[in-house]
PLY file of the C-alpha trace (Angstrom):
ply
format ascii 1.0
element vertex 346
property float x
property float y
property float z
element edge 345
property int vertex1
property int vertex2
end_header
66.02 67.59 79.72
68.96 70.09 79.68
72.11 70.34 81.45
73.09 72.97 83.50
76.79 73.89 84.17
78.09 73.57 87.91
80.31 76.28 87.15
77.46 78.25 86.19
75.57 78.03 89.07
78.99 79.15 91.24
79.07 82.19 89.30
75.65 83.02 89.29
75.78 82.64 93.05
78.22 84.77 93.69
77.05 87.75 91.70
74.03 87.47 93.41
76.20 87.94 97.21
78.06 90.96 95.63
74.88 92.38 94.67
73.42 92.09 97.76
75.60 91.66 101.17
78.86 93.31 102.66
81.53 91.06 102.60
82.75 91.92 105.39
81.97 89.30 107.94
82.31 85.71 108.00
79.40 84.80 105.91
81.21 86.94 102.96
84.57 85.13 103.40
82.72 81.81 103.04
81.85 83.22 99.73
85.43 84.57 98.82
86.97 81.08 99.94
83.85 80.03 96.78
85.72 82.60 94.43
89.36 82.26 95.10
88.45 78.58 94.39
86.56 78.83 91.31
89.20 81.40 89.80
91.74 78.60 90.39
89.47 75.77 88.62
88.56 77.76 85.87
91.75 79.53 85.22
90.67 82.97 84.98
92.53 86.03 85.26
89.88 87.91 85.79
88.03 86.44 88.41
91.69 85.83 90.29
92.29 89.67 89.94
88.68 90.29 91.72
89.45 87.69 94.53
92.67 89.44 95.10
90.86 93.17 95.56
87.99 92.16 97.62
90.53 90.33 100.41
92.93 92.66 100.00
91.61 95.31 102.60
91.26 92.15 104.59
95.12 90.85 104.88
96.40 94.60 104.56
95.08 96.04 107.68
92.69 98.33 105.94
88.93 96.36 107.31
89.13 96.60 111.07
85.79 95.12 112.20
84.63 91.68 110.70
82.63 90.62 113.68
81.99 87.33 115.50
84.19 85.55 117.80
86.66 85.60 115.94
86.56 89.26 114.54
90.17 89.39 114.89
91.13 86.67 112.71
88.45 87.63 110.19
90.54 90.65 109.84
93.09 88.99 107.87
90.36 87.24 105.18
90.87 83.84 107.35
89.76 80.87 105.10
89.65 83.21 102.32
93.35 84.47 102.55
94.27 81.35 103.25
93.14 79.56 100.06
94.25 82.59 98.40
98.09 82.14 99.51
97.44 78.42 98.87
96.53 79.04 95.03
99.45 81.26 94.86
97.39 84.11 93.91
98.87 86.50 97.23
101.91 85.29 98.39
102.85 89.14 100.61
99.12 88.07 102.13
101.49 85.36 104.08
102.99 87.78 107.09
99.62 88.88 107.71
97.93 84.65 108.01
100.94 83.93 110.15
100.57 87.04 112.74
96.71 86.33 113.03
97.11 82.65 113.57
99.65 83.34 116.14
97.46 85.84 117.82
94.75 83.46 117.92
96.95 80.50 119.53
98.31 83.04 122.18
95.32 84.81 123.55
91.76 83.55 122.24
89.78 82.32 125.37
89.82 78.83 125.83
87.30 76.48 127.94
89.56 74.29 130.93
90.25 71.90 127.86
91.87 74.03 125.79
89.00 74.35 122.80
88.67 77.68 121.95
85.35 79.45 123.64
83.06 82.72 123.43
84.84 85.55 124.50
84.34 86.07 128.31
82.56 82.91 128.99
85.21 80.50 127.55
83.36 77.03 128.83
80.52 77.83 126.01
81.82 76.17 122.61
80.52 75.35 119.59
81.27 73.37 116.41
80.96 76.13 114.27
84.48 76.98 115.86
86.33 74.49 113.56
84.91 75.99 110.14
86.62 78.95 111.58
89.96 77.98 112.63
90.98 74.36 111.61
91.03 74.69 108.08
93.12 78.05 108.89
95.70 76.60 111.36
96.07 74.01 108.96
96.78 75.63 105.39
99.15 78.19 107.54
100.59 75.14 108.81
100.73 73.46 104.83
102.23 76.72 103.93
105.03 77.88 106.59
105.85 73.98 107.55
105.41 74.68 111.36
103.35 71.82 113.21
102.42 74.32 115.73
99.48 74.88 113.50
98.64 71.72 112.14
99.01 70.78 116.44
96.21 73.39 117.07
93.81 72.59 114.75
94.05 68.89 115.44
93.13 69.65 119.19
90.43 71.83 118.24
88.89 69.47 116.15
89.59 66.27 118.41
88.53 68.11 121.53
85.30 69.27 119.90
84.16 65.86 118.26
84.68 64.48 122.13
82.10 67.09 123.60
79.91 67.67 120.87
79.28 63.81 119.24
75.90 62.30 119.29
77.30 58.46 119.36
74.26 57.54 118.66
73.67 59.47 114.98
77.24 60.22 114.51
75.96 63.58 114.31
77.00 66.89 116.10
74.74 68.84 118.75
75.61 72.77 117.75
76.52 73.73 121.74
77.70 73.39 125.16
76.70 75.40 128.03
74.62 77.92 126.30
71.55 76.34 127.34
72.52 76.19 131.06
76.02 74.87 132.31
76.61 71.27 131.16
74.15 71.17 129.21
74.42 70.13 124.87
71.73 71.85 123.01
69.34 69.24 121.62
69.72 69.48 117.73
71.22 67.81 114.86
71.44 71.13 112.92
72.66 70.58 109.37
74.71 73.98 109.19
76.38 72.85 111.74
76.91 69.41 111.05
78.49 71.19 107.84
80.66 73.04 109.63
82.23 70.31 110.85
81.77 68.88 107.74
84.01 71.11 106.26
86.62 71.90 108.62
87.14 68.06 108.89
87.19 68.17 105.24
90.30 70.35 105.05
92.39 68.88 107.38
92.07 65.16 106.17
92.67 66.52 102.70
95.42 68.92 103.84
97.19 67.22 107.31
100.93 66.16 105.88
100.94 62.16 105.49
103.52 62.02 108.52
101.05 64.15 111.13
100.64 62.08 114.12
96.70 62.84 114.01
96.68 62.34 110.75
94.49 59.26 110.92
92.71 60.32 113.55
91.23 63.06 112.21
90.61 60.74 108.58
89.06 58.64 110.63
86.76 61.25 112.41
86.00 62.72 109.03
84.99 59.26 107.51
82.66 58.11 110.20
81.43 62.07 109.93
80.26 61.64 106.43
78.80 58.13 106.91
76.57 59.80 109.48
75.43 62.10 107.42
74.43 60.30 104.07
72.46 58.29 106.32
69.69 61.20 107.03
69.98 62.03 102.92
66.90 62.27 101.53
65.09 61.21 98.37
65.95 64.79 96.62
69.45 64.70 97.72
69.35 67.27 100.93
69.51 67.66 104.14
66.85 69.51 106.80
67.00 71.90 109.52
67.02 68.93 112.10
68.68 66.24 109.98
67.16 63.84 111.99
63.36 64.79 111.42
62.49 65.14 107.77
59.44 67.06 108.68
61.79 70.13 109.86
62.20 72.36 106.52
65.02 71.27 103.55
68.10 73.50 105.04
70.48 74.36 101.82
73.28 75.45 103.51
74.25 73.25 105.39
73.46 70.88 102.49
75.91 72.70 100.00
78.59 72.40 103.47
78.52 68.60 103.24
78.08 68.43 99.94
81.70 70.61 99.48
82.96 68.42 102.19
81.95 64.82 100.22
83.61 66.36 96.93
86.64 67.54 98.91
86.74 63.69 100.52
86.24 62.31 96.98
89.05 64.40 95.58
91.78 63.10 97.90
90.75 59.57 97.42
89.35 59.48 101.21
85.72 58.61 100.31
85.00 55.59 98.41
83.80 56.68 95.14
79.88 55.65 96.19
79.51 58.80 97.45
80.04 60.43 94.23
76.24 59.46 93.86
75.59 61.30 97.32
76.93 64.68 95.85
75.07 64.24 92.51
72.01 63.87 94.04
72.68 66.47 95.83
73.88 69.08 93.68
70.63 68.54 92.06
67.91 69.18 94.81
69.60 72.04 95.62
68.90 73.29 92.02
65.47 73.10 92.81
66.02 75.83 95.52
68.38 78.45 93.64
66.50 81.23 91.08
68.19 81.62 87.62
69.15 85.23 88.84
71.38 83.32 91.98
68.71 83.96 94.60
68.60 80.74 97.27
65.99 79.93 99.34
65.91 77.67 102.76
69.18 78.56 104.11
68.50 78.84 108.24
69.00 82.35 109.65
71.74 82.73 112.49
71.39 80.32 114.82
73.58 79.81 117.79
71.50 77.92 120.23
67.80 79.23 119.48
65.21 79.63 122.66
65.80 76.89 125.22
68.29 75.27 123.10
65.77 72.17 122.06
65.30 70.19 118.98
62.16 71.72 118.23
63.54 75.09 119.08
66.45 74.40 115.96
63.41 73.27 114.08
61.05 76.71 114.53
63.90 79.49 113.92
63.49 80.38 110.44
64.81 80.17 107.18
65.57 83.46 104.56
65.57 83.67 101.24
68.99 85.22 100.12
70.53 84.95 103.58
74.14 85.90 104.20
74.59 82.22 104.82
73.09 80.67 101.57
75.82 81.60 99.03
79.58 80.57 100.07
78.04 76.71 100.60
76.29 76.79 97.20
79.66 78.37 95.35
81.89 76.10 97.04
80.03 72.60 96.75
79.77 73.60 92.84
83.44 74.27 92.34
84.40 71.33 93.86
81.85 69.54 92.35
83.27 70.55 88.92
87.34 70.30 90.04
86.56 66.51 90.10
84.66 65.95 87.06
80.70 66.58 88.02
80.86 69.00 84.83
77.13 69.81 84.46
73.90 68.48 86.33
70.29 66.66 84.14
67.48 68.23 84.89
0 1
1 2
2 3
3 4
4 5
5 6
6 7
7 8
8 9
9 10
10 11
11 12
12 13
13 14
14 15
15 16
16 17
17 18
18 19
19 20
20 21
21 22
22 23
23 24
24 25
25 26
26 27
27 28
28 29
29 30
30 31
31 32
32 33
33 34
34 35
35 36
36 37
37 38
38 39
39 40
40 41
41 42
42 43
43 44
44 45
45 46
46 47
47 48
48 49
49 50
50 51
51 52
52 53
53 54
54 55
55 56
56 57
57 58
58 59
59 60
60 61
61 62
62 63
63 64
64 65
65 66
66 67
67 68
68 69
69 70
70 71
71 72
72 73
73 74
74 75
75 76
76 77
77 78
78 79
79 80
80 81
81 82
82 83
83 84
84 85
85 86
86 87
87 88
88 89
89 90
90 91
91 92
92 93
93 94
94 95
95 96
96 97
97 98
98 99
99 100
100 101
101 102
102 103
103 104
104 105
105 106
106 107
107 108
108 109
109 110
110 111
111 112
112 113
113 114
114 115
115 116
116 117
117 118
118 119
119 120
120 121
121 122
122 123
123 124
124 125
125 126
126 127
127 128
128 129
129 130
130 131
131 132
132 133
133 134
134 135
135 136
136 137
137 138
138 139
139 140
140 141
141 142
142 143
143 144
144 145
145 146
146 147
147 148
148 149
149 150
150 151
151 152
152 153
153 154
154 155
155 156
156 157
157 158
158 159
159 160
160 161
161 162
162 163
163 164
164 165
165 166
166 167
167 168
168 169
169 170
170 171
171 172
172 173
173 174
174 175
175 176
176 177
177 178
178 179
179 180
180 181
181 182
182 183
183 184
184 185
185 186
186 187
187 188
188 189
189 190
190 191
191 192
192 193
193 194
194 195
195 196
196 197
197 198
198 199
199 200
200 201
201 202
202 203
203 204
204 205
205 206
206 207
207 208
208 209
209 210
210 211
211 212
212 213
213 214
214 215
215 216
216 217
217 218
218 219
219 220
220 221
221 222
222 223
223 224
224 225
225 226
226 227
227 228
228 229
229 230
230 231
231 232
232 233
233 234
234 235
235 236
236 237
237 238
238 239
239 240
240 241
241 242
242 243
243 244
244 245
245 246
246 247
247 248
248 249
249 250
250 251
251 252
252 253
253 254
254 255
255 256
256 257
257 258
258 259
259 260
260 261
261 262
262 263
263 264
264 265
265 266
266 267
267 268
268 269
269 270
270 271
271 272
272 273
273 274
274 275
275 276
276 277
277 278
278 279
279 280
280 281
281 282
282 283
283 284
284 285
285 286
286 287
287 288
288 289
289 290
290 291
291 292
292 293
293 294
294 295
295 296
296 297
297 298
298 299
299 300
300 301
301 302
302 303
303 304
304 305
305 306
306 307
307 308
308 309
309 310
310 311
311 312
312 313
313 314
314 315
315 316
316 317
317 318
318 319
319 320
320 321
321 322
322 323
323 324
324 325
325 326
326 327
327 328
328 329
329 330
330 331
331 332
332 333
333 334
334 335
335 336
336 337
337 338
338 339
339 340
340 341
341 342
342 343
343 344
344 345
């Protein structure tokens, strides 16, 4: 038996991303959020200095095309610059969170609810949305000490656990209307059941005690997580279809909740059982991730495969060294180590 450092297998993972992917969409600033967030635990100047040049053509104006729906707020680094302000590592990043965030408020298409939508068909949403902008709106908010932020992302969140909750898994279908109008795609998909995962994550860690939401979204967050240790299984993971454990193991959305539980145990939101959750966790995914950093079983994108249906979540495919698989693997590790899960048995 041997032990094998959590902060190891962060770094590893990210070397492996730089080798291989552009960073310049929102699969890459997943992975930057991993770095700034590692430099911070581990103190290094080096690592800081990196985080600090790769989102720095983000948050100066210099990368003009990130891609996805929310391309313009991937301009500035989102998540990435955020945390990066938030560690103090780029404070002149600040002008550049605020004008994005306040361009997003102003003019992003909204459904007749008010949740943010897909650009020129505003009534389809999905819950990948609030990986995106909660945890944005509400470190800008943390950081500049206007609600109007901390407002925003409550709303998105709230709105989107109304439309989107299974009430009878606790889990979250991925979609609305993309299948036909009205209509909720028919998965339990675990990436993004992590999204969620972590954007719920953030703001119950991050929401000021005095928010009016506050609890709300705690409470949300809570039942989230005791949903999802519930479909756990005997290695520690999660599947394509969390429901079906015959649908393939699915890492990252694994290494999402995972983050999420650690982030939960940090604050003192989760009871401390769940520490056992995230070790068992951290270690089946070890079982999927090469000594070089390579990851295999992280789904493909996936925004409402074929017609939409459980089996059609359960057929799109999984890659090996996907865009996708690094930034959850980096970030569950981190945190994993920032509250004491030093090393893993194997």
């Amino acid at each position: 038996m041997k032990n094998i450092k959590c902060r190891d297998i962060a770094e590893v993972a990210l070397e492996r991303h730089l080798d291989l992917h552009s960073l310049n969409n929102y699969q890459g600033l997943v992975t930057l959020q991993g770095s700034v967030q590692l430099a911070d635990l581990c103190k290094d100047d080096l690592l800081r200095e990196r985080s600090i040049d790769l989102l720095k053509p983000f948050y100066t104006g210099r990368i003009k095309e990130v891609g996805g729906i929310y391309n313009k707020m991937y301009q500035c680094g989102g998540n990435a610059t955020a945390w990066l302000v938030k560690c103090g590592f780029a404070p002149d990043a600040m002008s550049s969170l605020r004008e994005h965030a306040d361009e997003l408020i102003a003019s992003h298409p909204r459904d007749k609810d008010g949740i943010f939508g897909k650009i020129g068909e505003p009534e389809k949403i999905w819950i990948d949305s609030v990986f995106a902008v909660c945890p944005f709106l509400t470190i800008i908010g943390q950081l500049s000490g206007n609600s109007i932020y901390y407002d925003e992302a409550c709303h998105q969140m709230i709105s989107m656990d109304a439309k989107l909750l299974d009430s009878l898994t606790g889990l979250y279908f991925q979609c609305l209307n993309f299948a036909g109008s009205g209509m909720l795609s028919g998965d339990h998909w675990s990436r993004g059941n992590g999204w969620a995962a972590m954007g719920l994550a953030e703001m119950a860690v991050e929401l000021p005690a005095n928010h009016s939401r506050r609890q709300t979204i705690k409470d949300i967050f809570q039942r989230h997580m005791n949903a999802c240790i519930q479909f756990q299984d005997e290695q520690g993971l999660w599947h394509q279809d969390m429901t079906d454990p015959c649908s393939y193991t699915e890492t990252s959305g694994t290494g999402l909740i995972l983050y999420a539980i650690g982030r939960g145990l940090e604050a003192g939101i989760l009871d401390e059982t769940f520490r056992e959750n995230l070790y068992n966790g951290l270690k089946g995914c070890l079982g999927y991730i090469a000594q070089d950093g390579s990851i295999f079983n992280a789904c493909t994108g996936c925004l409402c495969p074929g017609d939409g249906s459980a089996q059609a979540y359960k057929s799109h495919p999984w890659g090996r060294n996907d865009k996708h698989s690094f930034g959850p693997v980096i970030l569950a590790f981190t945190q994993a180590a920032k509250i004491g899960i030093d090393s893993i048995a194997v």
